[in-house]
Wavefront OBJ file of the C-alpha trace (Angstrom):
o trace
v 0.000 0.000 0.000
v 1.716 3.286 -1.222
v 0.957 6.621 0.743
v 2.338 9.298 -1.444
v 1.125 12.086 0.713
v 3.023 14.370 3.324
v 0.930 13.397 6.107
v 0.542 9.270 7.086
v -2.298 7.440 6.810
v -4.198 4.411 7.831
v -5.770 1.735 6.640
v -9.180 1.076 8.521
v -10.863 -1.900 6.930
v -10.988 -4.071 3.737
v -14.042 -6.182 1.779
v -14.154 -8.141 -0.897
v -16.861 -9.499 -3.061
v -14.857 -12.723 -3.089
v -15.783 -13.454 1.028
v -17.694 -12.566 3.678
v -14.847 -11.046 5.271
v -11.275 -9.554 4.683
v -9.251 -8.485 7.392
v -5.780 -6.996 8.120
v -3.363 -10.080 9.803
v 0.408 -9.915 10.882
v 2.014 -13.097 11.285
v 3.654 -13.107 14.642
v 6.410 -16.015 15.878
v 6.178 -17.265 19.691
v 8.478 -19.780 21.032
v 9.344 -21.161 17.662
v 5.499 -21.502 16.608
v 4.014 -19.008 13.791
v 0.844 -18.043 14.307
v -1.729 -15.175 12.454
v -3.258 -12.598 14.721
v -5.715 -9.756 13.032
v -5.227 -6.234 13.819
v -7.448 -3.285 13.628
v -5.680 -1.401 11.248
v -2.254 -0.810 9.146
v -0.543 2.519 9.729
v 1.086 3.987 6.236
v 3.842 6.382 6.713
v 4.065 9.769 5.169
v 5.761 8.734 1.258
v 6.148 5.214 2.049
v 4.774 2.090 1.519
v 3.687 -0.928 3.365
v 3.982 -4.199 1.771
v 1.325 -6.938 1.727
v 2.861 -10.611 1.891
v 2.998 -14.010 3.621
v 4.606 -14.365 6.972
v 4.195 -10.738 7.567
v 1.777 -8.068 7.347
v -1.363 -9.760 4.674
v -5.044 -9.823 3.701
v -7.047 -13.102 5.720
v -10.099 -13.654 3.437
v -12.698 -15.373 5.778
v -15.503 -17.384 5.131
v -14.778 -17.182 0.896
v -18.070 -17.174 -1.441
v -16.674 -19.662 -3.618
v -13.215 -21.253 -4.596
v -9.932 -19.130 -5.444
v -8.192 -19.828 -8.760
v -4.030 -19.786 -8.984
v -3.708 -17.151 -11.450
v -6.914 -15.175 -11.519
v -8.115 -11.701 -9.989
v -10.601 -10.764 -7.133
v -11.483 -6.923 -6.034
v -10.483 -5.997 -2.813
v -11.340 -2.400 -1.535
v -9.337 -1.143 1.221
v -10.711 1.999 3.265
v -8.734 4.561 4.836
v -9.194 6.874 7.783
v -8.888 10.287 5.881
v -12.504 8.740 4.098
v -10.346 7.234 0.637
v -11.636 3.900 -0.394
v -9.250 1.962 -3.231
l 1 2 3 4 5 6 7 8 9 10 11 12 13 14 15 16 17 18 19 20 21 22 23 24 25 26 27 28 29 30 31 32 33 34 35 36 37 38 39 40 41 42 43 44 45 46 47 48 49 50 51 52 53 54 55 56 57 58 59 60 61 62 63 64 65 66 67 68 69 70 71 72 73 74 75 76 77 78 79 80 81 82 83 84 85 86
């Protein structure tokens, strides 16, 4: 997630189409065991960016409508607390 801005911004939520729910996870290690915990929101610094990606910050889809395919597309739409949805 890129914030180009001067100021820093968060991310507040996300949906998709694809499941019931979508929501921000960090995968955390304890005592040797990985495990994913969600968190309320993903802070974006002023003109940075914030990667998305397995064993670190990602996306959990919950509950999904109908299968994922290797290779194809869904629409996420992430909302941010200065009221910008993308």
């Amino acid at each position: 997630i890129r914030n180009e801005s001067p100021l820093a911004e968060t991310a507040t939520s996300v949906e998709s189409e694809a499941a019931a729910r979508a929501e921000f996870h960090r995968t955390i290690v304890e005592a040797g065991v990985a495990r994913m915990v969600a968190i309320p929101r993903i802070e974006i610094p002023p003109r940075s960016e914030v990667m998305l990606e397995p064993n670190g910050l990602h996306l959990m889809l919950v509950d999904l409508r109908r299968p994922l395919v290797a290779g194809a597309t869904i629409r996420l739409t992430i909302r941010f607390a200065s009221g910008l949805s993308r």
